[in-house]
N, C-alpha and C positions, 0 to 999 in steps of 0.2 A: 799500524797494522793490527789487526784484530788478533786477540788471543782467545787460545779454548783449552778447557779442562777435560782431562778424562780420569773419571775415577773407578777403579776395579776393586770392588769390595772380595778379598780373597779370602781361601781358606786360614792364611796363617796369618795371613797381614792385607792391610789395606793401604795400595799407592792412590798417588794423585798426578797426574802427568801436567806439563802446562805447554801448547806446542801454540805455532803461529798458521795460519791460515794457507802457510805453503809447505806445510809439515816439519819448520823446525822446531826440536825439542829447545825450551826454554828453562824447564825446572822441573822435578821429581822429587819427590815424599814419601816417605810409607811410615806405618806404626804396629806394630805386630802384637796380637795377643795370642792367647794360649787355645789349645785344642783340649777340652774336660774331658774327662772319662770316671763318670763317679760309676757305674758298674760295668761289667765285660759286653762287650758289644755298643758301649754308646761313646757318641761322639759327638760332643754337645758345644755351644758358645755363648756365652754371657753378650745377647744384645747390644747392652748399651753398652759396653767396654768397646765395640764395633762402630754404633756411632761415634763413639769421643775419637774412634779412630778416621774415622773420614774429614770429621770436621778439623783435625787436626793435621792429617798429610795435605789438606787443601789448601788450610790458613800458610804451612811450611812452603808449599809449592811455590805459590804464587808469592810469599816471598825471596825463593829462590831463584825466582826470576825476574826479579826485581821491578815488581808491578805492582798496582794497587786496583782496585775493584773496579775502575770505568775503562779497564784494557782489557774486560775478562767478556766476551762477545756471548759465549753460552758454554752449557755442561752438560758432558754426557756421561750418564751411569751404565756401570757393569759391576756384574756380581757373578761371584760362584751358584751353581744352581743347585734343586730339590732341598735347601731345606724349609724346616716348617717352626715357626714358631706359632703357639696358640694365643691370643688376643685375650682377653677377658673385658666386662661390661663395661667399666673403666678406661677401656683403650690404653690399658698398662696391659705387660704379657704374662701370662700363666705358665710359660713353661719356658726354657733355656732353646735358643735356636736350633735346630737338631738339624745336621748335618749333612749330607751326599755320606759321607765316611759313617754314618750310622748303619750300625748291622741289627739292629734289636729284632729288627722285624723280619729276619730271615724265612720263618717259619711262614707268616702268611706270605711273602713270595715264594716261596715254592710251592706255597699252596695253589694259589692265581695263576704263576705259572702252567701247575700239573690240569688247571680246570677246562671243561670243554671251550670255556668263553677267553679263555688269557689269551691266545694267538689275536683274537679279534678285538679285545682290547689295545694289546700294542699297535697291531694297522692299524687303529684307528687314530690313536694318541700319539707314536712316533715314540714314545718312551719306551725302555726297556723293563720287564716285570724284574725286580731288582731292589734288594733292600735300601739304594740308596731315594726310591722313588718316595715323592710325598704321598700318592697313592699307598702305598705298602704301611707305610709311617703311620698312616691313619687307621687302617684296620688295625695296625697292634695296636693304638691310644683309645679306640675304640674298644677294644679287649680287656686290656691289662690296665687303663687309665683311664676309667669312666667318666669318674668325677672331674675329670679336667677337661677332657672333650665334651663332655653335656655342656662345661660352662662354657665353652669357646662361643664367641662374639664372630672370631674371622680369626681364619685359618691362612697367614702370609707367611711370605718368604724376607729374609732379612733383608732384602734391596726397599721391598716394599714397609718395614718396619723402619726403613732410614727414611724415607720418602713422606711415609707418614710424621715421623717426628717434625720432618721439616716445613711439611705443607699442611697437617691434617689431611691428608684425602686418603684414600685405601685406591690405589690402581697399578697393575701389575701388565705389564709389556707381554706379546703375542710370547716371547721367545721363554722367559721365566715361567710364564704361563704354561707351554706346550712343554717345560721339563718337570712339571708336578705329575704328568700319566691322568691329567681330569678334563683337559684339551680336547678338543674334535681337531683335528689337523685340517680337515676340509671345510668345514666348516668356519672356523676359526672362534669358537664358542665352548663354552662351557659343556661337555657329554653329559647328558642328564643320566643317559644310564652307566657311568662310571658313579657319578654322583649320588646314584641309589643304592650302585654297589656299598659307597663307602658313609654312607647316612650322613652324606652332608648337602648341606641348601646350597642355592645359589648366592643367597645373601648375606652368607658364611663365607662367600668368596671377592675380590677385588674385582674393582670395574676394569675391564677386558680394554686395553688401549694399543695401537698402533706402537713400534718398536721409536717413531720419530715425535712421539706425543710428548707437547710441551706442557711444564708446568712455571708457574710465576708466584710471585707473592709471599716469599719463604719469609718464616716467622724472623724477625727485625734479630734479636737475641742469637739466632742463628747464623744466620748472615753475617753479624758484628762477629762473632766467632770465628768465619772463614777469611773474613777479609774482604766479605761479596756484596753488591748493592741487591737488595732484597729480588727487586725487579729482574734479575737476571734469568733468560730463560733458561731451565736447568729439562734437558729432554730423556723421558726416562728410560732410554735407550734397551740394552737386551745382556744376554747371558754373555760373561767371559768366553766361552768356549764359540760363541758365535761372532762376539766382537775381535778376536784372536785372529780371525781368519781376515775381517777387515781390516786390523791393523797391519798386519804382514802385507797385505793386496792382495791377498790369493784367493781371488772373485771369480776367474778363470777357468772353464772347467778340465784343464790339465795339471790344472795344480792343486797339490796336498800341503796343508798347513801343517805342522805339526809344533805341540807347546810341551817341552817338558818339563814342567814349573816341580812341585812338589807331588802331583798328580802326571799324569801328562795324556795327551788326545792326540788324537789326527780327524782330521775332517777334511773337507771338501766341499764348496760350493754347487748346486745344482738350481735347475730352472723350474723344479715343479717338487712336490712333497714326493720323497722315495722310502719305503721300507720294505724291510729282508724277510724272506718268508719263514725263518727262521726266528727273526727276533732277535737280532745279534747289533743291530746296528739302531742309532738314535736320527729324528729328525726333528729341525728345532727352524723356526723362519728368522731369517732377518727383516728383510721386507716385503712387498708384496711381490718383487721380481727377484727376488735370493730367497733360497735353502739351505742351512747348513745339515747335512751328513757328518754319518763318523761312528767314531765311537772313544771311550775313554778308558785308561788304567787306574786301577788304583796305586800303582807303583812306579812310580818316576823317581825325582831327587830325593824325597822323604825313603828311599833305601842305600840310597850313598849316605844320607845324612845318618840313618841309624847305623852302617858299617860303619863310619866315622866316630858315632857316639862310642861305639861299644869295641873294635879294634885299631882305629886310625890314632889315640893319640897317644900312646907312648909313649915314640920315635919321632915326636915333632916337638921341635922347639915353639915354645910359646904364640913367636911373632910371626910366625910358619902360617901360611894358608894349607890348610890341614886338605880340604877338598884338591888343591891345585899339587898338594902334593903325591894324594892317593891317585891322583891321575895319570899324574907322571910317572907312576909306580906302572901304573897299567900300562904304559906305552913301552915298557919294556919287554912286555908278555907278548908272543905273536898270537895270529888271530886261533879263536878256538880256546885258550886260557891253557894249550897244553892234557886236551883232554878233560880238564874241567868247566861244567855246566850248571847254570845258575835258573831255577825257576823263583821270578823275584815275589810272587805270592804274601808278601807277609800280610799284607793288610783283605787277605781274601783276592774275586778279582771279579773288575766288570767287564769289557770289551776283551773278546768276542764271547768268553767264557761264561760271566754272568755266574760265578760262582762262590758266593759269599765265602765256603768252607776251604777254599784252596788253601795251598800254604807252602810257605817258601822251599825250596828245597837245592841245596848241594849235588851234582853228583857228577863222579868219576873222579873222587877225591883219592890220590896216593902222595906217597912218601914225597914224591917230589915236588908237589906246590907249595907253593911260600904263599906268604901274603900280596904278592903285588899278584901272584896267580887270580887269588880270591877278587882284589879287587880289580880286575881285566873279563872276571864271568858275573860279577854285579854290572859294571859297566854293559856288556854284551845282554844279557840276562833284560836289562830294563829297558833295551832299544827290540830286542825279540820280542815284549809285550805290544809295543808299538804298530813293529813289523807285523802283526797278528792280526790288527784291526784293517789294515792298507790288502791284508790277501781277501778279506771280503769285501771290502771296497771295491776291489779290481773285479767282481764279479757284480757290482751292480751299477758300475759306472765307468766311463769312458778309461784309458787308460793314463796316468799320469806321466808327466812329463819331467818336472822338478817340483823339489821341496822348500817350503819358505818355514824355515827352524827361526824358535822362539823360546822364552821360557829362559832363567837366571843356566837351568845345566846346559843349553846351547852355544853360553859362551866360550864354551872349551873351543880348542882348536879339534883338539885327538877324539873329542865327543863328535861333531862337526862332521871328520873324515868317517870315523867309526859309521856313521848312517847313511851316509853315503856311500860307504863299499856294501854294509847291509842291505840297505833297499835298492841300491844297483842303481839309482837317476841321480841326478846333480841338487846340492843341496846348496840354499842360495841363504846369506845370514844378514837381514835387514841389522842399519846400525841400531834403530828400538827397539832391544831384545822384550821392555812391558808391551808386546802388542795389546793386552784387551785394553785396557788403558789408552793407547796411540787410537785405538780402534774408536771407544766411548767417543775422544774428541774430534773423529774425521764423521762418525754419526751426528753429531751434534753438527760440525759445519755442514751435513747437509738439510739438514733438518730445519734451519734458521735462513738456508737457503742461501749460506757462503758458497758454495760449490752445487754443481746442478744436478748433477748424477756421483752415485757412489764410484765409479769407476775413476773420478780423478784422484784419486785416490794414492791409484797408482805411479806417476808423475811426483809424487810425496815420497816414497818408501827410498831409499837410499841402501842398494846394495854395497856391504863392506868386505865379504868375503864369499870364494865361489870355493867348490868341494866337486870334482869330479868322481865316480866311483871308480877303484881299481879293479877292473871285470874281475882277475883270477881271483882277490878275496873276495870278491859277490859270490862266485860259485862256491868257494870253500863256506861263505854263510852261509848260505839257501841249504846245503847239505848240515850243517850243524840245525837251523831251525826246524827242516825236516824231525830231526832225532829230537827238538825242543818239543814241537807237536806229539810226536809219540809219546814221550817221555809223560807229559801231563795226560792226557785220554788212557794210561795206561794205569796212573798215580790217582787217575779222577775219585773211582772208587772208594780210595781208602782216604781222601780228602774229609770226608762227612763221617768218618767213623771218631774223628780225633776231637778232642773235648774242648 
C-alpha cells in the first residue's frame, strides 16, 4: 500500500504525519523551536532551526511507521502563513523569518487601512490590512530597514525557504501566495499595483504555482537525511489554515472547520473567491474548484498556556497534566464563570477585529471567584474569539450545519462540549486532531493522482466523538457574547492609548 507524508511547518513546531492511501495514520513527529522577540512587537524565527526541523520530524515519522523511502508514494507541504524572510545575493537570508505574530508594522497598517485605496486593496487580495501581512512587513522594512530591503534578492516565505533548500527553485503555491496581500485573487498573479505600492519587482518574488504542483530531484544530502529517495514527488501544497479544512473533510458548504492549535481559525469552504465589504474576513484558494474563507485569532491555546505558565502550577504535582488539570478546574464552574468575563486579547487581535492594540481583559471580577472561576472565563473567553469570526461568516455564506474541531485544545472532552453549547450546531471530532498535516498528505494523494477528486477524502476522516449543543446553555452564551461584543467596542478606544 502506498504511503504519504504531510508536513505542517508551524508556528511553534513542525510535524510530519505518515498516513496510507485510505487515510490510516501510520506515524507522527514533530520538533519544536522557540518564538524570538529581540524588541517589543516582533516575533521572529531563526530559518534554519525550521529546516533542521522538518527534515527531522520526517526522518522520525517515517521511522515511526516502520517504513523505509520506496513506501513513501509523495509529499505534501503546509505551512503557517504571512511570514517573510529577506533572501540576499547569496541565496543565504538577510534577515530572521518574521512572522503572522509580528506587530512592528502596526503603524503602516493603520495607515493603509485609513487610506482611500486600503478597502480596494483587500477585495482585491483577500488579505486583511493587518500587521501580520507581508504586505505591511515590507512598508515598515522599507522604512526603518533600508539597507536590508535594498539588498533583498527575493522576498519568501519560510515554506518557500524550505523548498528552496531542498530543490534550489524559489516557487510559492496560489494559497501562500494570496496570504502575503501582493495576490490579484482574480487573477491569480502577482498585483502590479500592490507591488508599486510596496517598491517591490516581480522578480523579487517566486514563481506563482498551482497548490498541486510537483517538484523532484531534492538535493541527494537531503533526501539521505529524511530517509527519502531523492526522486520522490514532494508537491508544494498550500497554507495550514487551508489544508486544516482538507484534513477535517469540511469541503462542504455547511460546514465550519474550526483549529484551535496555539492560534486558532474557523473557515469554510466556498465555490468562488468571497470578500467582506468590511474587510474583516481572509480568502485564501485551495484549488481551482475550493475557497477557503474565514478568519483567524490570535488567541487560542498560547492563553491557557500562558495562564498555566504564570498561575497553573503551584497546586500541581509534578507528574500532573497541568492543562488537563486546569480544565477540570473549569468544569466545575457553571456556564458564565459566575459573572466573570474574559477578553483573551493578549497578543492584540486579528479576526474580526483587526486590532493589533487590543488587550486582554478580566471583567466582573469579586470576592467570590477562585481560580478554577479565572480558568472557566479564559476557557469561554478563547472560544468567544472564535465565535466572533463564525457571526460574520453567517452573513456572507450559507448557514452552517456542523463543526469539524481540530487543533492539540480540541482534544478536551469539556472544550469539545463547551463549543458546541457556544456556537449552538454539533461539533464532530475527527480521530486526526494534526489536520493541516492529514490535509498536506490527502493533497498530495490527489495531486500524483492516488485519488481522483478531493472529495474522497471524506470516506478517510474517521469520526471518534459527536457533541450535541445543550439549547438552554446556547441561549445563556449568545447573551454572555452579546455583553463580550459590547464589552470590547466600548474598551476599543482606550486599547490604542496603552503603551
Amino acid at each position: 500500500m502506498n504511503h504519504f507524508i504531510g508536513i505542517d511547518i508551524g508556528t511553534t513546531s513542525t510535524k510530519a504525519i505518515v498516513v496510507t492511501s485510505i487515510g490510516e495514520m501510520k506515524g507522527i513527529a514533530s520538533r519544536e523551536y522557540p518564538l524570538l522577540s529581540p524588541q517589543p512587537r516582533f516575533a521572529e524565527q531563526d530559518p534554519n532551526l525550521i529546516f533542521s526541523a522538518v527534515l527531522e520530524s520526517v526522518r522520525e515519522a517515517i521511522q515511526r511507521a516502520n517504513l523505509s523511502s520506496r513506501d513513501i508514494a509523495a509529499i505534501g507541504c503546509g505551512s503557517a502563513m504571512h511570514s517573510l524572510i529577506v533572501m540576499g545575493a547569496d541565496h543565504f537570508p538577510l534577515s530572521q523569518s518574521i512572522t503572522w505574530a509580528d506587530n512592528r508594522s502596526v503603524a503602516q497598517a493603520a495607515a493603509l487601512k485609513q487610506s482611500p485605496h486600503g478597502i480596494q486593496i483587500y477585495r482585491k487580495t483577500g488579505t486583511p490590512l493587518h500587521p501580520m501581512s507581508p504586505l505591511t512587513k515590507l512598508l515598515w522594512m522599507r522604512e526603518y530597514d533600508p539597507d536590508r530591503f535594498n539588498k533583498a534578492v527575493k522576498f519568501i516565505s519560510i515554506k518557500e525557504y524550505v523548498l528552496y533548500q531542498l530543490f534550489e527553485q524559489y516557487v510559492v503555491d496560489y494559497s501562500i501566495a494570496a496570504a502575503t496581500g501582493l495576490l490579484n485573487l482574480k487573477a491569480l498573479n502577482w498585483d502590479q499595483e500592490v507591488l508599486n505600492l510596496a517598491q517591490v519587482r516581480v522578480d523579487q518574488l517566486s514563481q506563482l504555482v498551482p497548490t498541486t504542483h510537483i517538484l523532484q530531484g531534492m538535493k541527494p544530502e537531503y533526501a539521505a537525511a529524511m530517509g527519502l529517495d531523492p526522486n520522490v514527488p514532494v508537491v508544494v501544497g498550500s497554507s495550514d489554515g487551508v489544508l486544516a479544512n482538507l484534513g477535517v473533510g469540511a469541503i462542504a458548504s455547511d460546514q465550519l472547520a474550526i483549529t484551535v492549535g496555539t492560534s486558532s481559525a474557523v473557515r469554510k469552504v466556498v465555490s468562488q473567491p468571497i470578500t467582506d465589504e468590511q474587510g474583516r474576513t481572509f480568502c485564501y484558494p485551495l484549488t481551482e474548484k475550493y475557497w477557503v474563507i474565514g478568519g483567524a485569532s490570535n488567541n487560542g491555546g498560547i492563553v491557557l498556556r500562558w495562564f498555566r505558565d504564570t498561575f497553573g502550577q503551584l497546586e500541581i504535582e509534578p507528574e500532573q497534566d497541568a492543562y488537563a488539570h486546569l480544565i477540570q478546574l473549569a468544569e466545575s464552574i457553571p456556564v458564565g464563570a459566575e459573572g466573570l468575563l474574559f477578553l483573551p486579547f493578549l497578543s492584540g487581535e486579528r479576526a474580526p477585529y483587526w486590532n493589533a492594540d487590543a488587550r486582554g481583559v478580566f471583567f466582573g471580577m469579586s470576592l467570590q471567584h477562585q481560580r478554577s472561576h479565572f480558568v472557566r472565563a479564559v476557557l469561554e473567553g478563547i472560544l468567544f474569539a472564535a465565535y466572533s469570526i463564525t457571526t460574520v461568516l453567517s452573513d456572507l455564506t450559507d448557514a452552517s450545519q456542523t463543526i469539524l474541531a481540530s487543533g492539540g485544545m480540541t482534544r478536551s472532552r469539556i472544550w469539545r462540549q463547551t463549543m458546541a453549547d457556544l456556537f449552538g450546531i454539533e461539533v464532530l471530532a475527527p480521530e486526526v486532531y494534526e489536520a493541516s498535516g492529514f490535509g498536506g498528505a490527502v493533497l498530495a494523494m490527489y495531486a500524483v493522482g492516488e485519488i481522483a477528486q478531493l472529495e474522497a477524502v471524506q470516506s478517510m476522516i474517521r469520526i471518534h466523538d459527536r457533541h450535541l449543543p445543550n439549547l438552554e446553555r446556547s441561549q445563556q452564551y449568545h447573551k454572555l457574547f452579546d455583553r463580550y461584543q459590547r464589552l470590547y467596542y466600548l474598551l476599543e478606544p482606550e486599547f490604542s492609548t496603552l503603551d
